[in-house]
C-alpha positions in Angstrom: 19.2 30.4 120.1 16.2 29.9 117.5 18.3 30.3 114.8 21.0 28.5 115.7 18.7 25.4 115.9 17.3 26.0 112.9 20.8 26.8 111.3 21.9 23.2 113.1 18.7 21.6 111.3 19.7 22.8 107.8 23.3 21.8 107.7 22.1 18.3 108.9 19.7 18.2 106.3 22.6 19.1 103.7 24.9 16.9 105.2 27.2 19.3 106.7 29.1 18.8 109.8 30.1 22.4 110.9 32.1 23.2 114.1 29.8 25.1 116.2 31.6 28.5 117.4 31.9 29.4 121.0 29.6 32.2 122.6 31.8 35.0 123.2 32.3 35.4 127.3 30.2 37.5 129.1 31.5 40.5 130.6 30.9 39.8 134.5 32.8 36.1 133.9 36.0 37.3 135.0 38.1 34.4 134.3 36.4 34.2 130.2 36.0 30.9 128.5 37.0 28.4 130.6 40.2 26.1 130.6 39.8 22.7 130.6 42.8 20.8 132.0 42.3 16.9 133.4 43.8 16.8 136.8 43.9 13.9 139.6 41.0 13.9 142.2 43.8 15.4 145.1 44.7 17.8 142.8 41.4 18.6 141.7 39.2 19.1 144.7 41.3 21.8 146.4 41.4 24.0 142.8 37.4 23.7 142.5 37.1 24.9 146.4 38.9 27.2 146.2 36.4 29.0 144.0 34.6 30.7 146.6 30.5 29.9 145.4 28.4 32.5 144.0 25.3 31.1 146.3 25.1 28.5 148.9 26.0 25.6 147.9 23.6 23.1 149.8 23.5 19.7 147.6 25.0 17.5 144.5 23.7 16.2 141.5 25.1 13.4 139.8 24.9 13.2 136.1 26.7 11.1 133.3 28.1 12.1 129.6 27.4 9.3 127.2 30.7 7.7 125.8 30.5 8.3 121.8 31.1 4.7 121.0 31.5 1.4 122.1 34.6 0.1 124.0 38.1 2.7 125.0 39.3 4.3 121.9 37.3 6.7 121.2 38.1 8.3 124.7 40.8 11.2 124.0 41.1 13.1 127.2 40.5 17.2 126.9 39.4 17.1 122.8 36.7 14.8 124.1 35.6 17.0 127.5 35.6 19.7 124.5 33.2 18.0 122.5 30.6 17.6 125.4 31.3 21.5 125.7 30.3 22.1 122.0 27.2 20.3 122.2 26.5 22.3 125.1 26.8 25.2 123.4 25.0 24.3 120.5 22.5 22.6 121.0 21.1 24.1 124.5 22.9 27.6 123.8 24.6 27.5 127.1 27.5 30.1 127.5 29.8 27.3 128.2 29.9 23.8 129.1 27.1 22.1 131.3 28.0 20.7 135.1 31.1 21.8 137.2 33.1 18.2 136.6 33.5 15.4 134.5 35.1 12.6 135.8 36.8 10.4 132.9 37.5 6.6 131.9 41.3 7.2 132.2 40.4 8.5 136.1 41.0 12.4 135.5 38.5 14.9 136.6 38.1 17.4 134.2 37.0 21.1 135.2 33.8 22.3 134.1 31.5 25.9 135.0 33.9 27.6 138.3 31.7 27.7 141.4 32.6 31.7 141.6 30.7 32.2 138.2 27.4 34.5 138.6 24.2 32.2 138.5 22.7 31.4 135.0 20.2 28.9 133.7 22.8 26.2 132.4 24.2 23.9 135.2 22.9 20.8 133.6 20.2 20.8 136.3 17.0 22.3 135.8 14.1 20.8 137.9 11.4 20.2 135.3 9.0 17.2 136.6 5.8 18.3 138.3 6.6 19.6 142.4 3.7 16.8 142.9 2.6 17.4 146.0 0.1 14.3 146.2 0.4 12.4 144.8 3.9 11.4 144.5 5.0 10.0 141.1 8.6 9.0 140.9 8.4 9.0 137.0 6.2 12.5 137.2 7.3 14.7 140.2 10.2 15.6 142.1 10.9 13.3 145.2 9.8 14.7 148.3 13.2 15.7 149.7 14.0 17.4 147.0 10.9 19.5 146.6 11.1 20.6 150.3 14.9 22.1 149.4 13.6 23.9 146.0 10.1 24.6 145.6 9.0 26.6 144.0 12.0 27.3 142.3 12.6 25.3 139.3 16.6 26.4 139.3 17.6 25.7 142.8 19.7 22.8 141.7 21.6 24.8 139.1 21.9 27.9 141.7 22.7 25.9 145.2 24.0 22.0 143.7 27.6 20.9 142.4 27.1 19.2 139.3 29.1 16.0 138.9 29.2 13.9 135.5 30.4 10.2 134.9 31.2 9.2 131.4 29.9 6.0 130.3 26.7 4.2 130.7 25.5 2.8 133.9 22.3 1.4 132.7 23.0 -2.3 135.2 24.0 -1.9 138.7 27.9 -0.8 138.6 29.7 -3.9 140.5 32.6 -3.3 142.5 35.4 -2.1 142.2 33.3 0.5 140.3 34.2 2.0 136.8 36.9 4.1 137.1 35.1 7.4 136.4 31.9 6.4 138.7 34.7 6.0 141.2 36.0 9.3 140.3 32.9 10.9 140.9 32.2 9.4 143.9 35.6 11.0 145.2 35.2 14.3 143.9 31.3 14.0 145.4 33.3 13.1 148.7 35.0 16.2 148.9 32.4 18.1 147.8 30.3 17.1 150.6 32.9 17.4 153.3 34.2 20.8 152.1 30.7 22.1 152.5 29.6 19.8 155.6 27.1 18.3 153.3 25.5 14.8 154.6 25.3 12.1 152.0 21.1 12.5 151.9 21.8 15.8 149.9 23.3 13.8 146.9 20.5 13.8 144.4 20.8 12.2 140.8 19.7 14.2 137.4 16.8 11.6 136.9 14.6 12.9 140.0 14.5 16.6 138.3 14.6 15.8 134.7 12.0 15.0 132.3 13.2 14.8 129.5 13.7 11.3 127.8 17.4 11.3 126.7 17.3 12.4 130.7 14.9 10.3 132.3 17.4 7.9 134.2 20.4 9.8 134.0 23.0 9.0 135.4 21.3 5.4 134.6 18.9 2.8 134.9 21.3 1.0 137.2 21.7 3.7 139.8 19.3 4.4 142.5 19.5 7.1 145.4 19.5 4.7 147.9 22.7 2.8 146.2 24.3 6.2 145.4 23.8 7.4 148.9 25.4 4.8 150.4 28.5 4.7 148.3 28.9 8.1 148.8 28.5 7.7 152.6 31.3 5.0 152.7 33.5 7.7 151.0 32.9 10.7 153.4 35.3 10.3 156.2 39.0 9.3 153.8 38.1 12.5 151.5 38.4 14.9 154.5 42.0 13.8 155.1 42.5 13.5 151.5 41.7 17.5 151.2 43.8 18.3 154.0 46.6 16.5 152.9 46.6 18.3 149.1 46.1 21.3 150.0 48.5 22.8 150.8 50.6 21.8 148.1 48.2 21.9 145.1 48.3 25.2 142.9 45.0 26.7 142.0 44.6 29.1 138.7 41.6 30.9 137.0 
């Protein structure tokens, strides 16, 4: 991983903008590099449950991508889910792309890691403020709920959490009705928590783990837990019918 950074570091220096080549799949990911393919939320949710978990799945994360420029063109679907994959892979060395959605301006979710893949480091989640035990530092340490869940282990989220991203920037208070791939994510959170009987509380969002600047308020300086928790709530009772009613008709691949 070293020297790929350092490889990264020289080409910038020389001005080169080379495509960064996937890690080869790992033997024990039976399904290889994964597919992307955008898919409507009732078509979506049953194909990600149906990937039986590797662990116990007992929370969600919410997370966004940010958009790569101002304004709608520059969204393009799957070649742009791709590029979030690359710099994944890249940058952070990750096997694959980080998170296990992304939910997109044109109101497509797009498949990220499977559930069924055996545990490793890059979910997009790692918890790395102080546990804080007292005091309790909102900027500095993990909230209280959270550390009682994980601690002392730093990857719970990425081993037990669904991984939910939003692309675009949510840095003011999203008004309602919601952008379209907040929304999204708020439905694919939904049926997330119903499917695994999860109560709203166990939402968490990437900023009460990460540390990190470019992480510090993800999924934005507009979101809080409280605010996020409650829109999630209102959406917990229509996503159980919702799964129920695309179920059975919804095909599910590898």
């Amino acid at each position: 991983m070293a020297q790929g950074r350092l490889a990264s570091l020289i080409n910038r220096i020389l001005g080169r903008t080379p495509t960064p080549e996937y890690v080869k799949p790992r033997p024990d990911y039976a399904c290889g590099r994964i597919v992307i393919v955008p898919r409507y939320v009732g078509n979506f949710l049953p194909f990600m449950l149906a990937e039986r978990p590797t662990l116990p799945i007992h929370a969600t994360v919410l997370h966004n991508r940010e958009p790569l420029a101002d304004g709608d063109e520059w969204w393009d679907g799957v070649m742009t889910v791709d590029y979030y994959r690359r710099r994944d892979i890249e940058i952070h060395g990750s096997s694959d792309i980080h998170g296990n959605a992304v939910c997109g301006p044109d109101g497509l979710a797009y498949n990220g890691r499977p559930l069924n893949w055996p545990y490793d480091s890059y979910g997009g989640s790692h918890i790395a403020k102080e546990w804080g035990h007292v005091p309790a530092d909102a900027q500095q340490h993990v909230p209280p709920d959270l550390r009682q869940l994980a601690y002392p282990d730093r990857e719970w989220l990425n081993k037990h959490a669904v991984s939910v991203a939003a692309v675009g920037r949510f840095d003011e208070e999203p008004a309602h009705p919601l952008p379209l791939s907040l929304d999204v994510a708020f439905r694919v959170l939904a049926g997330v928590h119903t499917h695994f009987g999860l109560p709203a509380d166990r939402l968490f969002l990437h900023y009460q783990a990460a540390y990190k600047p470019r992480n510090r308020y993800c999924p934005g300086r507009g979101i809080t837990v409280e605010w996020a928790r409650d829109e999630l709530a209102s959406r917990l009772a229509p996503a159980k019918l919702q799964i129920a009613q695309t179920a059975e008709t919804a095909a599910v691949t590898c």
